[in-house]
TORPA-4810 file (N, C-alpha, C, O; in nm, 3 decimals):
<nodes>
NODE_1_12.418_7.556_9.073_12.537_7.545_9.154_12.661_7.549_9.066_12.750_7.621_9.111_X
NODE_2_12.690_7.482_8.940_12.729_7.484_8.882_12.747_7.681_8.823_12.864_7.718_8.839_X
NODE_3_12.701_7.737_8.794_12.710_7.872_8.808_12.808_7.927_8.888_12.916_7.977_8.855_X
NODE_4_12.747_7.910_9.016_12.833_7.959_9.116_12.989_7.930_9.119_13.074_8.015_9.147_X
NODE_5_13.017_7.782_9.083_13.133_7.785_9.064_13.210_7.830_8.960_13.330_7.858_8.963_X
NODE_6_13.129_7.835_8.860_13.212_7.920_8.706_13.249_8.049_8.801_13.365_8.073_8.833_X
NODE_7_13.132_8.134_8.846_13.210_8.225_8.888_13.297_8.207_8.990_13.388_8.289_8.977_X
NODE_8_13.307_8.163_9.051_13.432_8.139_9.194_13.550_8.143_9.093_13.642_8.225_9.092_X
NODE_9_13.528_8.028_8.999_13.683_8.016_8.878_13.752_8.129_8.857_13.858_8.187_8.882_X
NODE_10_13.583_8.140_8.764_13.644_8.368_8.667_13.715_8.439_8.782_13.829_8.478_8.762_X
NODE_11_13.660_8.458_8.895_13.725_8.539_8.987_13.837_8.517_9.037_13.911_8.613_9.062_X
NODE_12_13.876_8.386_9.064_14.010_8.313_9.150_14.080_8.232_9.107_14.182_8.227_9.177_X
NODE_13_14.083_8.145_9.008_14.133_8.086_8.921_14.086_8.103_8.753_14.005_8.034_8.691_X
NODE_14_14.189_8.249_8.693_14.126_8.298_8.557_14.235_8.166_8.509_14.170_8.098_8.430_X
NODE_15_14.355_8.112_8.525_14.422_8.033_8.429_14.326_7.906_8.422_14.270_7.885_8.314_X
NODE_16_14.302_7.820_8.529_14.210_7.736_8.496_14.108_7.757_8.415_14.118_7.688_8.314_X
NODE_17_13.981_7.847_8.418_13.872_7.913_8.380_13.869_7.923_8.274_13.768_7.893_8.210_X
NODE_18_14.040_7.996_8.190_14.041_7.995_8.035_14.099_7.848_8.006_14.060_7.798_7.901_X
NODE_19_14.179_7.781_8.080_14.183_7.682_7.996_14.098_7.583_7.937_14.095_7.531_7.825_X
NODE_20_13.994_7.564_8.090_13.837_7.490_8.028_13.773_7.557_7.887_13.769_7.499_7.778_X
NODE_21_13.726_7.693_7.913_13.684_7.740_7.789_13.785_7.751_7.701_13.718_7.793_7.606_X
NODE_22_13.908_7.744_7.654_13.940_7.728_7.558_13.984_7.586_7.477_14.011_7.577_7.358_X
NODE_23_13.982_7.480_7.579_13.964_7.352_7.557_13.820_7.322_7.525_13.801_7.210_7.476_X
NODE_24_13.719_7.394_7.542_13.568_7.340_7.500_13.496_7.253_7.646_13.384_7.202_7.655_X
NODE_25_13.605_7.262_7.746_13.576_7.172_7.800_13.464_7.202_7.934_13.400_7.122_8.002_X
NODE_26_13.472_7.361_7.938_13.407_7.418_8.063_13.246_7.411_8.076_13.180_7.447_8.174_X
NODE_27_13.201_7.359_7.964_13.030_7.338_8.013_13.025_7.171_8.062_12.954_7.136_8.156_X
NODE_28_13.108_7.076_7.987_13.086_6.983_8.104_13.159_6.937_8.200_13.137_6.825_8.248_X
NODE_29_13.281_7.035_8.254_13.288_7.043_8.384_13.180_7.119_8.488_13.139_7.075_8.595_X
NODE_30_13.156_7.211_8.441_13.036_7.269_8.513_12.894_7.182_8.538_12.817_7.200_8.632_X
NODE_31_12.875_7.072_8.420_12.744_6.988_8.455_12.806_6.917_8.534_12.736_6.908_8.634_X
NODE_32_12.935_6.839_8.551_13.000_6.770_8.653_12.947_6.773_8.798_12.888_6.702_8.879_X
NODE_33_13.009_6.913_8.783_13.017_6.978_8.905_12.913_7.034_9.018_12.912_7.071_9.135_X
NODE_34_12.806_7.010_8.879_12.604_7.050_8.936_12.605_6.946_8.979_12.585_6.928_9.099_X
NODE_35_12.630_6.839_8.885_12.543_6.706_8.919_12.602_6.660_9.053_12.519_6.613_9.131_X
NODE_36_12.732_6.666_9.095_12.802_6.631_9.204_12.743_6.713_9.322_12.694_6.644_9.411_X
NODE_37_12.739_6.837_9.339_12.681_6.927_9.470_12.492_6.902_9.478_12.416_6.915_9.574_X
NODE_38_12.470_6.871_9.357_12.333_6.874_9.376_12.257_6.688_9.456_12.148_6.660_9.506_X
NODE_39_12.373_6.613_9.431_12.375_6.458_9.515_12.417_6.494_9.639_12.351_6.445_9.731_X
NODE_40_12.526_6.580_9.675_12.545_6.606_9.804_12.486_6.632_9.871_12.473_6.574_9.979_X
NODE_41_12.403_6.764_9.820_12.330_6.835_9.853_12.164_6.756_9.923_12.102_6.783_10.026_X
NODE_42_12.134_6.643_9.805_12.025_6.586_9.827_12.022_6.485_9.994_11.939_6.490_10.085_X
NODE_43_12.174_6.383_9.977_12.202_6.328_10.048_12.183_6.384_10.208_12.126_6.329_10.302_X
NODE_44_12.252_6.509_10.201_12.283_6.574_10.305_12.173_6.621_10.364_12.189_6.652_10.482_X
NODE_45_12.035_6.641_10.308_11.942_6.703_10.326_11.841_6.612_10.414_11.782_6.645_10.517_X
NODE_46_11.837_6.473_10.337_11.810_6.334_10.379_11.866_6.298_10.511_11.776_6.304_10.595_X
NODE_47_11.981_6.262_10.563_12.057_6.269_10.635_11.997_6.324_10.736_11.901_6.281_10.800_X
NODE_48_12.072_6.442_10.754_12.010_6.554_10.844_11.916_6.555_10.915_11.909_6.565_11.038_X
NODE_49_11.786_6.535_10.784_11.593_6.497_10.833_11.599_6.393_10.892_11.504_6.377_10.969_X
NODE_50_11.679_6.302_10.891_11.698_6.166_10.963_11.703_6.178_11.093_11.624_6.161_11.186_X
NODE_51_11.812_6.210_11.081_11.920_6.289_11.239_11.872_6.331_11.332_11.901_6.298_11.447_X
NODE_52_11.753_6.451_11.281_11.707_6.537_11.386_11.504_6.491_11.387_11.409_6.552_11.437_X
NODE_53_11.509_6.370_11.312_11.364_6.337_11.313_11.246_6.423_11.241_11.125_6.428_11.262_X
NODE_54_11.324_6.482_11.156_11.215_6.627_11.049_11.158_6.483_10.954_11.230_6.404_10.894_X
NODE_55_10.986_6.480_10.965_10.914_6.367_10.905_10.824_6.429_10.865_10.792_6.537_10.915_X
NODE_56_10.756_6.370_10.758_10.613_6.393_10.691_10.552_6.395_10.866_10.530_6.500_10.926_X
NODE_57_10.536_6.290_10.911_10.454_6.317_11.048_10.470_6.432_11.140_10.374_6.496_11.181_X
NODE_58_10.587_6.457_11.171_10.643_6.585_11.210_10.554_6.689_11.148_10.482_6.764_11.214_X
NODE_59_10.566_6.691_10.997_10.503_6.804_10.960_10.368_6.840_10.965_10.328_6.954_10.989_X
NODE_60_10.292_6.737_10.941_10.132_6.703_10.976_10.155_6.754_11.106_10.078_6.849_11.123_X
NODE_61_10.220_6.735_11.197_10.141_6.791_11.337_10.219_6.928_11.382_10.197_6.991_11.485_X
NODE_62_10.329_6.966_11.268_10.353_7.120_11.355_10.417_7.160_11.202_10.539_7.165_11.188_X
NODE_63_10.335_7.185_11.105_10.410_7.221_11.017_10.483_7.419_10.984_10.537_7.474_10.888_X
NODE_64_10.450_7.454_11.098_10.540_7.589_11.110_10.696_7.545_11.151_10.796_7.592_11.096_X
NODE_65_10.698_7.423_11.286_10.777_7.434_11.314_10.937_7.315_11.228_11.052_7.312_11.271_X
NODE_66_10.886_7.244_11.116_10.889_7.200_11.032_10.923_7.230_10.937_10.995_7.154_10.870_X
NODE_67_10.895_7.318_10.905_10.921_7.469_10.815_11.078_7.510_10.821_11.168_7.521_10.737_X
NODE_68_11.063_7.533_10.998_11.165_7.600_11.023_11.294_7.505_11.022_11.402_7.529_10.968_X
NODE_69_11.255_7.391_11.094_11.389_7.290_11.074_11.457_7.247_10.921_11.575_7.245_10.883_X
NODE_70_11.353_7.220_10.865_11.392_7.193_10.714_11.453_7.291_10.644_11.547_7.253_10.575_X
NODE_71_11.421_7.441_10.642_11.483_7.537_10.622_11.617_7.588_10.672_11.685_7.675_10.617_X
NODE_72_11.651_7.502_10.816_11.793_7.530_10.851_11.855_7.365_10.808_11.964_7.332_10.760_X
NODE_73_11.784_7.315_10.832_11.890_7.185_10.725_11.940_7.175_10.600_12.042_7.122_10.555_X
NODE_74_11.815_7.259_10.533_11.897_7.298_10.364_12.016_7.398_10.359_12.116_7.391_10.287_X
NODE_75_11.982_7.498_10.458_12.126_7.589_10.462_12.237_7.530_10.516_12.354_7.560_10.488_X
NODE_76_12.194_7.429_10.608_12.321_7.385_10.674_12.390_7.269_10.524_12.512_7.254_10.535_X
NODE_77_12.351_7.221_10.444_12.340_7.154_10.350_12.417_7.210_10.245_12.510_7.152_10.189_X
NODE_78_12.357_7.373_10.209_12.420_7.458_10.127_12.565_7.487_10.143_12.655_7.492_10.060_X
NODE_79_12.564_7.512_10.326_12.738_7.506_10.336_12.783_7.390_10.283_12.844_7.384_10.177_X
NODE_80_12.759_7.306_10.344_12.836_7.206_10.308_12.874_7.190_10.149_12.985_7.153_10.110_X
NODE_81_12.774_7.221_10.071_12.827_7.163_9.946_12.902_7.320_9.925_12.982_7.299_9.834_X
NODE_82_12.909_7.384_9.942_12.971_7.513_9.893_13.121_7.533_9.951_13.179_7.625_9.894_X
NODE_83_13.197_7.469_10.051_13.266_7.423_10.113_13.373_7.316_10.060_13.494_7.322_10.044_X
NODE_84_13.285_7.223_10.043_13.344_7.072_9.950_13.313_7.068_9.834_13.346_6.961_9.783_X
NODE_85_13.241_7.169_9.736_13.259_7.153_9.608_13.265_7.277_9.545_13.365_7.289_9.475_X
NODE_86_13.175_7.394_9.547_13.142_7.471_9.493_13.268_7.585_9.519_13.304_7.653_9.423_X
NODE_87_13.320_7.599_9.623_13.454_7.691_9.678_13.543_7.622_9.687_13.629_7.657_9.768_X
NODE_88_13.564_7.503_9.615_13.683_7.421_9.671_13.811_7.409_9.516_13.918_7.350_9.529_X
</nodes>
């Protein structure tokens, strides 16, 4: 995730972008910035499975359809952190 936002920088903010790398400072803003979307990310994911009742039990008894919820909770998840951190 951290990736993604280096590039968002390079592309849209080059003055910021060089000033990190030329301060030394742009690889640990970038771990910052993982470690921060990737808690969001976790939280949000948690959350969510809460919300809408996506359970280990759930999955034991319909794990196609389980599949499918968990798979739109992580995307819905992905916005979010891409939104509030990663494009922001």
């Amino acid at each position: 995730m951290g990736l993604r936002h280096k590039r968002y920088l390079k592309q849209n903010y080059k003055v910021i972008y060089y000033n990190l790398l030329t301060a030394g400072k742009l690889n640990s803003y970038l771990s910052s910035i993982d470690e921060r979307a990737r808690l969001l990310f976790d939280e949000t994911v948690k959350s969510l499975a809460e919300k809408e009742n996506v359970t280990e039990k759930f999955k034991a008894e319909n794990a196609m359809l389980w599949v499918q919820k968990i798979n739109n909770i992580r995307n819905l998840a992905t916005e979010i952190v891409n939104n509030q951190i990663i494009f922001n």
